[in-house]
C-alpha positions, 0 to 999 in steps of 0.5 A, a space after each residue: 064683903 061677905 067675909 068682912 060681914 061674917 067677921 062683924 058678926 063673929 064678934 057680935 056672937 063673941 060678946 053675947 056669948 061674954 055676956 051669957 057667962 057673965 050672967 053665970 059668974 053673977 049668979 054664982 056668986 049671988 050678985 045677980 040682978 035683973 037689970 038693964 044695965 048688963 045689957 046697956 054694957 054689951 050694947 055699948 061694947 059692941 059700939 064701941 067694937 063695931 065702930 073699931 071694926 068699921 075703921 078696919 074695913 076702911 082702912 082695908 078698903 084703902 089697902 086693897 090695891 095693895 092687899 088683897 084680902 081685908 088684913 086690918 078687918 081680920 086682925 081687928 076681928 080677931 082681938 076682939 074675940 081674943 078680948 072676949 075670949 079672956 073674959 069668957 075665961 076670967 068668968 069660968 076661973 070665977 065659977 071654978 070650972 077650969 
């Protein structure tokens, strides 16, 4: 359960950090406004993601007699980070750092 935890909040720390470098990308480009909409995205995102994510663990949950290590939970976990992390690089490509 500990490693399940620890993945859910893997990926809750790889959307903020999406959101950090796309309020980078905004401001660079001049499009930057201190709205709440950026934050209702992420938080919805993450809904979204962490619902997903729950599916996993169930899934898992069932697999455990078979499986035993959470196999759905990482390979969710993991595209979803993977997900975040293409955007992180999308944004860097806009502020021209790579």
């Amino acid at each position: 359960l500990l490693a399940v935890a620890i993945m859910a909040i893997l990926v809750v720390i790889a959307s903020l950090i999406d959101l950090s470098w796309g309020i980078r990308a905004s401001k660079k480009i001049g499009q930057f406004k201190t709205t709440s909409f950026g934050l209702r995205k992420t938080v919805s995102k993450d809904k979204v993601y962490l619902t997903l994510y729950f599916f996993a663990v169930m899934i898992d949950a069932c697999l455990s007699f078979f499986v035993p290590f959470p196999l759905a939970s990482i390979l969710m976990c993991a595209g979803e980070i993977i997900i975040e992390g293409v955007s992180v690089y999308e944004k860097m490509q806009q502020l021209k750092l790579l």
